[in-house]
C-alpha positions in Angstrom: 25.8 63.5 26.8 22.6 64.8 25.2 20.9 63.1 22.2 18.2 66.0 21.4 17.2 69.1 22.2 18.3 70.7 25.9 15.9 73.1 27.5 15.2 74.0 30.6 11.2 73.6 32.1 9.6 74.2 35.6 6.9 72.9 37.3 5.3 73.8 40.5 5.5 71.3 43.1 2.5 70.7 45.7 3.5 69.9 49.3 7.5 71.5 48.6 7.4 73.5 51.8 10.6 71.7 53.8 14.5 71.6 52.9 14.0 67.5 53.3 11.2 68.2 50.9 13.6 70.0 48.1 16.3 67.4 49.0 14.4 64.5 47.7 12.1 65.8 45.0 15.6 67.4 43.3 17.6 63.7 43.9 14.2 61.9 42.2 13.9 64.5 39.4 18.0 63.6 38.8 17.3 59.9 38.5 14.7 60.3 35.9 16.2 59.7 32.3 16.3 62.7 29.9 16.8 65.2 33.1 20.4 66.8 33.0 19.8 68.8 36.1 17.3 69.6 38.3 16.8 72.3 40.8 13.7 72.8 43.4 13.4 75.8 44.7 11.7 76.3 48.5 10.1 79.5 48.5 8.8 79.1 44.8 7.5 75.8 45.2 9.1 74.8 41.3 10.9 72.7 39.7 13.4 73.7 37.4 14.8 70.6 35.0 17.3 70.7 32.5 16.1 68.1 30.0 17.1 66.0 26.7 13.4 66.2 25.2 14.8 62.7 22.8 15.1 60.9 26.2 12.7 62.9 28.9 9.7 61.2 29.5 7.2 63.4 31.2 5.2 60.8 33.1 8.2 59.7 34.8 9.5 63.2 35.9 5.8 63.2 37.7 5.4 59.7 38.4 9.2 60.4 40.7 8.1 63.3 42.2 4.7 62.3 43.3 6.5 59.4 45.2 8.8 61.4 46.7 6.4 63.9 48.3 4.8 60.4 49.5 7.4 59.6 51.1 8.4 62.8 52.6 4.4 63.3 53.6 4.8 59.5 55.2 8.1 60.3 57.0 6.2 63.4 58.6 3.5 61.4 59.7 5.8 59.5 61.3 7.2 61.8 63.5 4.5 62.6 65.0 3.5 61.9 68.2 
């Protein structure tokens, strides 16, 4: 349940150019606390969150979806021959 405020915010993503991509920059956005839901969209290259702005902590949000474009950037990498 919310404790503050609800509002929805977007960010653009670098790097968001894969489904895999959206998948796991939208289930790390949901982990963050303070984001209700959270919605990436391919062909934008955004984020859309729903957020409680008494729990949502921007520097996680970022911090969460910096790591996963890490890891989708390592897992490409790896596929490579």
């Amino acid at each position: 349940m919310a404790g503050g405020t609800v509002r929805q915010q977007s960010w653009r993503v670098a790097g968001l150019d894969c489904p895999d991509c959206v998948a796991l920059v939208e289930r790390s956005a949901r982990e963050v606390p303070g984001v209700l839901e959270a919605h990436a969209e391919l062909a934008t290259g955004r984020l859309t969150a729903t957020i409680d702005e008494a729990t949502f902590a921007p520097d996680a949000l970022l911090a969460a979806t910096a790591e996963a474009a890490t890891e989708v950037a390592r897992a490409a990498e790896a596929a490579q021959p």
